[in-house]
C-alpha positions as a Markdown table, in Angstrom:
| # | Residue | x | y | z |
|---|---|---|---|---|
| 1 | Unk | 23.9 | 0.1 | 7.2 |
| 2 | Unk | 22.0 | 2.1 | 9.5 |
| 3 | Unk | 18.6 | 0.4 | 9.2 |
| 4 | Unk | 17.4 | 2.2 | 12.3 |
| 5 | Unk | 16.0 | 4.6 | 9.9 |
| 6 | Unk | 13.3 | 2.7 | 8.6 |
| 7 | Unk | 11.7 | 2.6 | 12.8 |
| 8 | Unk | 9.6 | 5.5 | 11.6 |
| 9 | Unk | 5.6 | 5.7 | 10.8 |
| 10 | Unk | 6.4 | 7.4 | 7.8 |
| 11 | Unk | 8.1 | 3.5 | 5.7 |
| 12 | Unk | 6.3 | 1.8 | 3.0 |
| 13 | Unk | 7.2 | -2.2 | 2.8 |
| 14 | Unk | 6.7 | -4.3 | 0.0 |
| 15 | Unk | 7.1 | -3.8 | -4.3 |
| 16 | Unk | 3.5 | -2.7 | -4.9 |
| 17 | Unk | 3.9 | -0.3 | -2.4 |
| 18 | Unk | 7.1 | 1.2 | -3.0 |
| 19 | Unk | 6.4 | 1.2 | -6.8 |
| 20 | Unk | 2.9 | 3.8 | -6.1 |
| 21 | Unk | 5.4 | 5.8 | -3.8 |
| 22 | Unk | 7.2 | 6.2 | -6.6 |
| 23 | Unk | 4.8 | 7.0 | -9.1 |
| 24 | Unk | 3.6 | 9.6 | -6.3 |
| 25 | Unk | 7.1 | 11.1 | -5.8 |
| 26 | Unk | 6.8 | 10.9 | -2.3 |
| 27 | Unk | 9.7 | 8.3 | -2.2 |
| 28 | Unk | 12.7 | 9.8 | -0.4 |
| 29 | Unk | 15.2 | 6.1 | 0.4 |
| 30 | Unk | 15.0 | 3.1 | -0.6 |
| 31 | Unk | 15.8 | -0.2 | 0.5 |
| 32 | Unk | 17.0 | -3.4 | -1.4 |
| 33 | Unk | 17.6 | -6.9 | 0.0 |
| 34 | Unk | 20.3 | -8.1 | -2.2 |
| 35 | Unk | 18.9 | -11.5 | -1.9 |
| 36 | Unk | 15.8 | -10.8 | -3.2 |
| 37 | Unk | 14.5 | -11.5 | -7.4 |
| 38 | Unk | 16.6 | -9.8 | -9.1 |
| 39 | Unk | 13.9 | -9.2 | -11.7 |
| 40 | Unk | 12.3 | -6.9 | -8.9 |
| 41 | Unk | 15.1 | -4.9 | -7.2 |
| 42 | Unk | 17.2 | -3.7 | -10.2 |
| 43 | Unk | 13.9 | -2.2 | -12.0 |
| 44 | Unk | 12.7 | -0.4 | -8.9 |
| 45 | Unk | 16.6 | 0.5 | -8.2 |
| 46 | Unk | 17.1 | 1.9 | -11.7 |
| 47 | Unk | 13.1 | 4.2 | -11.3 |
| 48 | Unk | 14.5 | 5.5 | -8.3 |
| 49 | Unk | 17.6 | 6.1 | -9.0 |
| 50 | Unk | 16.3 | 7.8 | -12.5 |
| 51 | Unk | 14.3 | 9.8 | -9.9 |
| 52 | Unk | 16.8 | 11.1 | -7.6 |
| 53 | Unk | 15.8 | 8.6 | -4.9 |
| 54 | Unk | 18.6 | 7.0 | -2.8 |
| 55 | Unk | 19.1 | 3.8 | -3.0 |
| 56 | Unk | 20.5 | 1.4 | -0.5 |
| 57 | Unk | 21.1 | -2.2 | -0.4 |
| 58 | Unk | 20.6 | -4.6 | 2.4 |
| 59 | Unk | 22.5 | -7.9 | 3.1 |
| 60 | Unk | 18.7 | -10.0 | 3.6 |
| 61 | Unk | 15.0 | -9.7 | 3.0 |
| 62 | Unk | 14.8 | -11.2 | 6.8 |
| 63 | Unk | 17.3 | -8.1 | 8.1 |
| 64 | Unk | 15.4 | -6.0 | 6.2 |
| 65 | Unk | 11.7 | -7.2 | 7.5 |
| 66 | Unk | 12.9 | -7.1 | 10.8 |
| 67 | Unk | 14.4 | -3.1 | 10.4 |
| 68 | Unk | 10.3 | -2.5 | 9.4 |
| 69 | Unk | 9.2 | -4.5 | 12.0 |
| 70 | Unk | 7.4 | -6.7 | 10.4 |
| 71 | Unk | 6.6 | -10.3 | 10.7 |
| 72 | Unk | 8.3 | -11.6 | 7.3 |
| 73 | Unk | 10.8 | -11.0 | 5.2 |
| 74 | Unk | 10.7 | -8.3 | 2.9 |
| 75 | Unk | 12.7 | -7.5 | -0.7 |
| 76 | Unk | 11.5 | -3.7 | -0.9 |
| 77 | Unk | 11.0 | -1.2 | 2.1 |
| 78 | Unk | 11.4 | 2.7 | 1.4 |
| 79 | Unk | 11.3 | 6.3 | 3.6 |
| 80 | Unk | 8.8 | 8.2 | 2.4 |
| 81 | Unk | 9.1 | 12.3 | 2.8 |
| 82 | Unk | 7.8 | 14.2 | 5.4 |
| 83 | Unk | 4.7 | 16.5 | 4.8 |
């Protein structure tokens, strides 16, 4: 899992964010820690895969918080495309 990708300004991290990239269409990848709720991955899984969106699945929410460079875990992350 190259989660080098997600070391780029243009990311979004968290469900509420991801969710109004989606509802934006601007939402390009995204990224699922397979340890998260499963009430909130497989419904933003299924939109984005409705949408045409990639969708890519992480071992952790820590692997994946760290990928964003954040401070904390995180369930959701996604690549957002380039204008």
């Amino acid at each position: 899992m190259p989660l080098n990708e997600l070391a780029v300004a243009e990311r979004v991290v968290g469900e509420r964010e991801v969710r109004r990239a989606l509802e934006k269409k601007t939402l390009k990848k995204l990224f699922v820690a397979l340890d998260s709720d499963a009430s909130v991955i497989e419904g933003l899984a299924e939109s984005a895969e409705t949408m045409g969106v990639e969708v890519e699945r992480v071992d952790s929410k820590l692997k994946l918080g760290r990928a964003c460079a954040i401070d904390r875990s995180a369930a959701v992350a996604g690549l957002l495309r380039r204008t």
